[in-house]
N, CA, C and O atoms as CSV, one atom per row, in Angstrom:
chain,resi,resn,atom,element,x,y,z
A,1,UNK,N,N,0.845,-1.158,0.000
A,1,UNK,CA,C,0.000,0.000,0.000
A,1,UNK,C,C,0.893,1.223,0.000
A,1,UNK,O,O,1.728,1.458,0.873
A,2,UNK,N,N,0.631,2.017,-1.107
A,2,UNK,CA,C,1.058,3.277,-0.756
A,2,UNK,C,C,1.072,4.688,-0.207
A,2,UNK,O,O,1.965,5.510,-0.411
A,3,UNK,N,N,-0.215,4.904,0.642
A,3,UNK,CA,C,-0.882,5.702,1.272
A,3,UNK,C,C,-2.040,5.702,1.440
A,3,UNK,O,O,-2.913,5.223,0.716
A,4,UNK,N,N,-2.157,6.388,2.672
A,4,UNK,CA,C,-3.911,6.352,3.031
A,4,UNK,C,C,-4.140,8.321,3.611
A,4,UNK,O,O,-3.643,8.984,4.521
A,5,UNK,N,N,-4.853,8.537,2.819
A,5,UNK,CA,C,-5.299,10.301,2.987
A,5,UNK,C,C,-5.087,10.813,4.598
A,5,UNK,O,O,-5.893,10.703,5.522
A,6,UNK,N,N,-3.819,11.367,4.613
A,6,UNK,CA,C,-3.908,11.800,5.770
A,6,UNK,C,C,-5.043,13.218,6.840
A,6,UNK,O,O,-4.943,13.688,7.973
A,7,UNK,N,N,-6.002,13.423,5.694
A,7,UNK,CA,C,-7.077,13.669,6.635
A,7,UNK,C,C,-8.079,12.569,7.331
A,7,UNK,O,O,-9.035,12.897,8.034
A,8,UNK,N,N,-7.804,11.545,7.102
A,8,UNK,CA,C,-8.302,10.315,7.840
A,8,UNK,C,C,-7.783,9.858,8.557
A,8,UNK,O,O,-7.300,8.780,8.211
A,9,UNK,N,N,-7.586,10.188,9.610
A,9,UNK,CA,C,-7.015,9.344,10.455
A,9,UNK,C,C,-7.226,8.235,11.136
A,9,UNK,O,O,-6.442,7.451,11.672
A,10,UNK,N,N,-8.648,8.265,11.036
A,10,UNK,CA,C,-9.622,6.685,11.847
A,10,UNK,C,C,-9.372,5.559,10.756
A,10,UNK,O,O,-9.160,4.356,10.915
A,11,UNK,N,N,-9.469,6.360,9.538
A,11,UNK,CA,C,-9.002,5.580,8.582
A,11,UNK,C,C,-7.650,4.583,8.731
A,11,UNK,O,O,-7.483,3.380,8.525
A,12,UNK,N,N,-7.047,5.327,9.045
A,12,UNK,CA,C,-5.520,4.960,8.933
A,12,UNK,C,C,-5.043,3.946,10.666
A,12,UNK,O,O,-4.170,3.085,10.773
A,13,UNK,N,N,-6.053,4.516,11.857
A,13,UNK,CA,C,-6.275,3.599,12.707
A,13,UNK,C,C,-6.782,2.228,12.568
A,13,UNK,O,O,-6.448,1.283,13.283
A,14,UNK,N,N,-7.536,2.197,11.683
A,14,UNK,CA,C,-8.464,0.629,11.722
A,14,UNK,C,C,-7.591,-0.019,11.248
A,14,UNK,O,O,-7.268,-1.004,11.912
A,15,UNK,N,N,-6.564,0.315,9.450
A,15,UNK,CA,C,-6.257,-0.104,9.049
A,15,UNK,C,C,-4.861,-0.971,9.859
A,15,UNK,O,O,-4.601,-2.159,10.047
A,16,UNK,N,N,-4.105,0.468,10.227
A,16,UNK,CA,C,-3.427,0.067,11.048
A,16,UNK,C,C,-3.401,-1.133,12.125
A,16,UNK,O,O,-2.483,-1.910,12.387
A,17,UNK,N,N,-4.796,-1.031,12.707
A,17,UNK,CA,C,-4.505,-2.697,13.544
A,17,UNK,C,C,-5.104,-4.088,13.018
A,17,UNK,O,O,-5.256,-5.172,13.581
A,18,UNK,N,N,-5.361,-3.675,11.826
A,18,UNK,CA,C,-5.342,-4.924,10.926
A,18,UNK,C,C,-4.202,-5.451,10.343
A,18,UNK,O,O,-4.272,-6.449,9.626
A,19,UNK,N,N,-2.756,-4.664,10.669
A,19,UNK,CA,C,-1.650,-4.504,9.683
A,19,UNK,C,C,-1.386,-4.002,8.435
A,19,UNK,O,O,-0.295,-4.060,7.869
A,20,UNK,N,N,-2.501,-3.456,7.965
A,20,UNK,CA,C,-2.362,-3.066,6.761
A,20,UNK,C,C,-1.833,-1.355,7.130
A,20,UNK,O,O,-2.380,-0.383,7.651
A,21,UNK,N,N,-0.656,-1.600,6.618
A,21,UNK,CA,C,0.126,-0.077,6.464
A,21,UNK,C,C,1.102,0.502,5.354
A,21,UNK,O,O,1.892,-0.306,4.866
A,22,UNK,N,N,1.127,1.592,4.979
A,22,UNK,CA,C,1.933,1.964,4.344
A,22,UNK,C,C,3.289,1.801,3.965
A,22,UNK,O,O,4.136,2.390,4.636
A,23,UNK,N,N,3.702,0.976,2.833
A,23,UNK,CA,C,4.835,0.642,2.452
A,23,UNK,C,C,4.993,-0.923,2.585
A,23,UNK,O,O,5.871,-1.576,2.021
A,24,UNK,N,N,3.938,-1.466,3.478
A,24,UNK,CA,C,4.016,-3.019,3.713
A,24,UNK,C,C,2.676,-3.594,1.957
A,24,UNK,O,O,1.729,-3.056,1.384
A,25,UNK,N,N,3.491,-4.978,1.797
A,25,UNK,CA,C,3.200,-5.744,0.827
A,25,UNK,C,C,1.352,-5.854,0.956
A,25,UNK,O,O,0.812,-6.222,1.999
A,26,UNK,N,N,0.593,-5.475,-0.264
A,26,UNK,CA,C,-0.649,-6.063,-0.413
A,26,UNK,C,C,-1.316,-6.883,-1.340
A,26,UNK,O,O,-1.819,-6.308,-2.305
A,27,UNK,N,N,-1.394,-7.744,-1.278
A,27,UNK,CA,C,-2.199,-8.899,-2.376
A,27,UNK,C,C,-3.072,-9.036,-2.740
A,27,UNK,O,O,-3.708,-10.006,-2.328
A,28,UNK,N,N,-3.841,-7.883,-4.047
A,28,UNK,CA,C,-5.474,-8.205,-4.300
A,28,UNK,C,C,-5.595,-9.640,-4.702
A,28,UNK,O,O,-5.072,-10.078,-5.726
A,29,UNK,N,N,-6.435,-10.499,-3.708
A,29,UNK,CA,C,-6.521,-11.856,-3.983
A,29,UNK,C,C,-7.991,-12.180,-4.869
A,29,UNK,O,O,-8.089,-13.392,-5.060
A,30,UNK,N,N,-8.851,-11.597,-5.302
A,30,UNK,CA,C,-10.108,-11.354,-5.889
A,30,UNK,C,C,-10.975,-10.327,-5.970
A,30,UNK,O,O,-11.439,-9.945,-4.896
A,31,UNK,N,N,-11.371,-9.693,-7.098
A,31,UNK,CA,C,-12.237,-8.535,-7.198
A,31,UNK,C,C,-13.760,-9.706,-6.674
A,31,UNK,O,O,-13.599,-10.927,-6.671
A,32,UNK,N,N,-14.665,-9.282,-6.411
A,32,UNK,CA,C,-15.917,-9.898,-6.421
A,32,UNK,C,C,-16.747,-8.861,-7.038
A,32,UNK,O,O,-16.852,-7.675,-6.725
A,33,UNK,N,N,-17.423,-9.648,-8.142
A,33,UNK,CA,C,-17.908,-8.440,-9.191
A,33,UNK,C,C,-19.176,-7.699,-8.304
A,33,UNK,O,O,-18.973,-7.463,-7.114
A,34,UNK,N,N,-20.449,-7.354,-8.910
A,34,UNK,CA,C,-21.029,-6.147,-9.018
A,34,UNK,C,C,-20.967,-5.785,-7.624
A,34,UNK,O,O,-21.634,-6.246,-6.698
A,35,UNK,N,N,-19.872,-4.696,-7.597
A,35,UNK,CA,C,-19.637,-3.841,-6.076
A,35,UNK,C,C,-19.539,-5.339,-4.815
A,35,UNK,O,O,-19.776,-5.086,-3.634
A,36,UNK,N,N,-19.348,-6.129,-5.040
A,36,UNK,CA,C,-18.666,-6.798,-3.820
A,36,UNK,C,C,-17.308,-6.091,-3.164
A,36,UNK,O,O,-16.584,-5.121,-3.390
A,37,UNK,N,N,-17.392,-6.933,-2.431
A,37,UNK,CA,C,-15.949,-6.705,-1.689
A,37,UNK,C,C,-14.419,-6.916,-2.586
A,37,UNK,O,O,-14.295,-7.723,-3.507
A,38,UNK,N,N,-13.213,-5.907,-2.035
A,38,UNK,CA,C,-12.011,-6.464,-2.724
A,38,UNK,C,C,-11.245,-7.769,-1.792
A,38,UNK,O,O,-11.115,-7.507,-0.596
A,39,UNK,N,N,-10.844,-8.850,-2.157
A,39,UNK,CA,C,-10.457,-9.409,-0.859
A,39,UNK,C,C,-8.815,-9.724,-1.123
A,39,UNK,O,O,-8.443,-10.214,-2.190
A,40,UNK,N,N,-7.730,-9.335,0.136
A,40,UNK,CA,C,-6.711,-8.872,-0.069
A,40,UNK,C,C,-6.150,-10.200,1.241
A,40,UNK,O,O,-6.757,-10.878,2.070
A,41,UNK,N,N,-4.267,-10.018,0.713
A,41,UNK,CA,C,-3.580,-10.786,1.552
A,41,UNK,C,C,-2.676,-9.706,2.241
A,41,UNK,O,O,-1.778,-9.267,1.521
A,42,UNK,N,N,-2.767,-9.151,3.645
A,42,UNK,CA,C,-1.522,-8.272,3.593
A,42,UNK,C,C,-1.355,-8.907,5.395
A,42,UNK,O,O,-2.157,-9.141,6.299
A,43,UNK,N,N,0.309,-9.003,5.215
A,43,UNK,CA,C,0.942,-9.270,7.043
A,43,UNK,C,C,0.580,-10.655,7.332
A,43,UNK,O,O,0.401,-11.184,8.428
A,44,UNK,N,N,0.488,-11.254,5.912
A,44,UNK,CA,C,-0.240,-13.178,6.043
A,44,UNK,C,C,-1.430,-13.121,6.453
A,44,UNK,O,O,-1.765,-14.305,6.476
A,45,UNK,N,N,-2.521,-12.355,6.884
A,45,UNK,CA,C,-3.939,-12.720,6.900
A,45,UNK,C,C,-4.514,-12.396,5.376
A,45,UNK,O,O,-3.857,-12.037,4.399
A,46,UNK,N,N,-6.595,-12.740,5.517
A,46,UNK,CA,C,-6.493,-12.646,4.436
A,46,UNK,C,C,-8.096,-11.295,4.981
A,46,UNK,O,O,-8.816,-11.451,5.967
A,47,UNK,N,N,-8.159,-10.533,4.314
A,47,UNK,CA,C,-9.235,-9.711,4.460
A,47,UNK,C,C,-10.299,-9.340,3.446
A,47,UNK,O,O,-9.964,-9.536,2.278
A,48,UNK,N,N,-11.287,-8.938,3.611
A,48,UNK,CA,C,-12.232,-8.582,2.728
A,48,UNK,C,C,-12.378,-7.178,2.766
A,48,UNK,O,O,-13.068,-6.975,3.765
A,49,UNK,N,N,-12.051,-5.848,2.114
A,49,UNK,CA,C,-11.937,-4.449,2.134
A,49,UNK,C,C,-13.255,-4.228,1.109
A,49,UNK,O,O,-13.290,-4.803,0.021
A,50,UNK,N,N,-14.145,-3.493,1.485
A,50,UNK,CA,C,-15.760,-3.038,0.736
A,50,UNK,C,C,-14.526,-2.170,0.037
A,50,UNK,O,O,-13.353,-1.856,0.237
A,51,UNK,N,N,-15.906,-1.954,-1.193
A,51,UNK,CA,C,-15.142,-1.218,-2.033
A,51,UNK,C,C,-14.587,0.376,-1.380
A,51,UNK,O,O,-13.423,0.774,-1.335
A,52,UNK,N,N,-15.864,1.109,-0.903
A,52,UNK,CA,C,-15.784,2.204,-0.512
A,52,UNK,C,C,-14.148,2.728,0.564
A,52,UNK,O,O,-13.410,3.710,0.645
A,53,UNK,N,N,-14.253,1.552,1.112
A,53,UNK,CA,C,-12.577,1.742,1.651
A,53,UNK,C,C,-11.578,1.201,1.139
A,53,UNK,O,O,-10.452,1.375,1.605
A,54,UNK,N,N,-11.796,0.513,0.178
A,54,UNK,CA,C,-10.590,0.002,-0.844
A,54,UNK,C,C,-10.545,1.487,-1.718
A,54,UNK,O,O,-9.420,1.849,-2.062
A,55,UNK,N,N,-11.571,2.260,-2.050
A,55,UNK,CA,C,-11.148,2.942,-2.954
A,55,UNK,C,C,-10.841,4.547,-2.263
A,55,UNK,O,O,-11.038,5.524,-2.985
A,56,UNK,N,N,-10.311,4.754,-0.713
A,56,UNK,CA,C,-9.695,5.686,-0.092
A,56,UNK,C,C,-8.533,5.232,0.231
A,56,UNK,O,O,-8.010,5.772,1.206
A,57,UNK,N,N,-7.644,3.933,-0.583
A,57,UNK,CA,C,-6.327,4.078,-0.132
A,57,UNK,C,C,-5.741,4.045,-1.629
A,57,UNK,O,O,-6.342,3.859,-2.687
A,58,UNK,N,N,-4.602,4.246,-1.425
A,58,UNK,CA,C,-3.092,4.494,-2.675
A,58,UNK,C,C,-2.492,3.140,-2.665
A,58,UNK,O,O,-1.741,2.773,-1.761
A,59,UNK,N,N,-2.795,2.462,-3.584
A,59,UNK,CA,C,-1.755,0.872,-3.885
A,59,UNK,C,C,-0.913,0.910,-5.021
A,59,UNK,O,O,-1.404,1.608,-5.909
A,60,UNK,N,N,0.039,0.474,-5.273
A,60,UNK,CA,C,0.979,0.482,-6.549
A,60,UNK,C,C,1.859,-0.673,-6.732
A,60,UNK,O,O,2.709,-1.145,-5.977
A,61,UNK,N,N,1.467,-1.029,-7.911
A,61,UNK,CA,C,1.935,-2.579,-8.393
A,61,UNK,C,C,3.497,-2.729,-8.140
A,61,UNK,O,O,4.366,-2.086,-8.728
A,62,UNK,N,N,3.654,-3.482,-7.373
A,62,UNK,CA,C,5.175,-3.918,-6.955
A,62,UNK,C,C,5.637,-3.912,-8.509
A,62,UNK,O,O,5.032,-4.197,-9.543
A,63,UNK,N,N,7.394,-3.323,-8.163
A,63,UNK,CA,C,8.119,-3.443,-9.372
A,63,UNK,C,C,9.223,-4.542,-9.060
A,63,UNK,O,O,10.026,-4.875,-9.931
């Protein structure tokens, strides 16, 4: 992940104690189509992120 809007900060709390943080590895493991959930691998668990908060963070395809 490459950022999360730092006017959010609750944002960046939740995520945070899920492990999901900035600069650490994320794995979209399945889109689920019409507006499902994104479901991701990050810190070895596996999570389900709704779209609406999948689409307030910054990800960028590992090089």
């Amino acid at each position: 992940m490459a950022q999360i809007p730092q006017e959010d900060l609750g944002l960046a709390a939740d995520l945070a104690a899920l492990r999901i943080l900035p600069g650490e590895a994320v794995e979209v493991v399945e889109v689920i189509p019409l507006g499902g959930p994104i479901l991701i691998q990050a810190g070895g668990s596996p999570y389900a992120l709704g779209r609406d908060l999948a689409g307030r963070v910054t990800v960028v395809e590992a090089s």
